[in-house]
C-alpha positions in Angstrom: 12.2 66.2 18.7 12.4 67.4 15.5 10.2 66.1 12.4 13.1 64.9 10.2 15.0 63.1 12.9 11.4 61.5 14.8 11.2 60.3 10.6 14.4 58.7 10.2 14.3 56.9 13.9 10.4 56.3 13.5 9.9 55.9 10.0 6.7 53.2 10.5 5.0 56.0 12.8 5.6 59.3 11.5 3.5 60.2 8.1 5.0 62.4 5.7 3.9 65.0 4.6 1.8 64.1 1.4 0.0 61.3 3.5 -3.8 60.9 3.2 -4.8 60.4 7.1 -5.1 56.4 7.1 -7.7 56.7 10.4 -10.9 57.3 10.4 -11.7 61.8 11.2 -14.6 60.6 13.4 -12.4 58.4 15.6 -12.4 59.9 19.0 -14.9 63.0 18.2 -18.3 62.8 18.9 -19.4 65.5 16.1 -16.8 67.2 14.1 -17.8 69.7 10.8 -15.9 68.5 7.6 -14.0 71.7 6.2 -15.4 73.2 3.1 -13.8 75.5 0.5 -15.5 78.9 0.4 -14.3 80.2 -3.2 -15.2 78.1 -6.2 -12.4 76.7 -8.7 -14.0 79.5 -11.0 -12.8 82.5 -9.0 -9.7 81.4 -8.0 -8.8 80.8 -11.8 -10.3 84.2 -12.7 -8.7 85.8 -9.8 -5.4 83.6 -10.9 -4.2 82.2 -8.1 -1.3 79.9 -7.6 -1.3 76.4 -6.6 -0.2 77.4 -3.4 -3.0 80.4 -2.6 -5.8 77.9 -3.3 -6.1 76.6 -0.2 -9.1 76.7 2.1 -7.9 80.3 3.2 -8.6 81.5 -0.4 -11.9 83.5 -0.3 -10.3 85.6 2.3 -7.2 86.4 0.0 -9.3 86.8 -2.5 -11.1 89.8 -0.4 -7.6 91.0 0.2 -6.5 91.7 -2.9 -10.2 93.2 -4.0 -9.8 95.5 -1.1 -6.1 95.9 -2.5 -7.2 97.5 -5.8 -10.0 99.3 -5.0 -8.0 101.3 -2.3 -5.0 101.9 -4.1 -2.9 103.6 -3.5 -4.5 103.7 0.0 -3.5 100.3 0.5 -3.2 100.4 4.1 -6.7 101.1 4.5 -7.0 97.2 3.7 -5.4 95.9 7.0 -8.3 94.4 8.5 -8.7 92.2 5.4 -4.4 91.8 5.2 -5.7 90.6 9.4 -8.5 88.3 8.4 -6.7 86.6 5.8 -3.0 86.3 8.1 -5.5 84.6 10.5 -6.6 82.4 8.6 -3.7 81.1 7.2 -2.3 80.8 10.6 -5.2 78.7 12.3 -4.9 76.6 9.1 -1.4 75.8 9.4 -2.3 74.9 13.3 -4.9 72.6 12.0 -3.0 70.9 9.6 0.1 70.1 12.6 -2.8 69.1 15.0 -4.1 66.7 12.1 -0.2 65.4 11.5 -0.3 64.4 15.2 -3.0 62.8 15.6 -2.4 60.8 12.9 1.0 60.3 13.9 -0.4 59.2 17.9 -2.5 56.8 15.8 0.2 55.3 14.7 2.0 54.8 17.9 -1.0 53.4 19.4 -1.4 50.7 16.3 1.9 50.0 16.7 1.9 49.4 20.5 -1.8 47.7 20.4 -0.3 45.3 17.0 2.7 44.6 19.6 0.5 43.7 22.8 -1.6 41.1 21.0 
């Protein structure tokens, strides 16, 4: 079912997108590692980075375009950086959609354990 219309028929158990999880991060886990941010506020501003680069994926985009301008115009002799960087956006975005449905199966099972008693 698709985000939008799980939203309009569950709106009280489907979090938007801007939502700060409401549920504890240990609940369920018995160890989990908090995520940290690799490059400092000071690089990304040097290396000026948008809003939307300076994301936890930033250190390795920030190798990425080092690698760029050293090697240019040899730029394709960067593609193991362009990889590592790729990756790491992608496993982020797969974190961030396993995070958005756990919180929304949290939410379901509030709802049904508020209905039961």
């Amino acid at each position: 079912m698709g985000n939008a219309l799980n939203h309009y028929l569950k709106p009280d158990v489907t979090p938007g997108p801007d939502v700060v999880p409401s549920f504890d991060p240990m609940l369920g886990f018995g160890s989990r590692k908090e995520r940290v941010m690799i490059a400092t506020e000071e690089e990304m501003v040097s290396a000026k980075l948008t809003a939307k680069e300076r994301d936890y994926c930033a250190h390795k985009l920030l190798a990425y375009r080092g690698c760029r301008a050293e090697k240019f115009p040899f730029v394709y002799q960067c593609a193991h950086e362009k990889h590592d960087y790729l990756t790491c956006e992608y496993e982020d975005y797969v974190l961030r959609m396993k995070e958005f449905e756990r919180e929304r199966r949290l939410l379901e099972r509030q709802k049904r354990l508020d209905k039961q008693g």
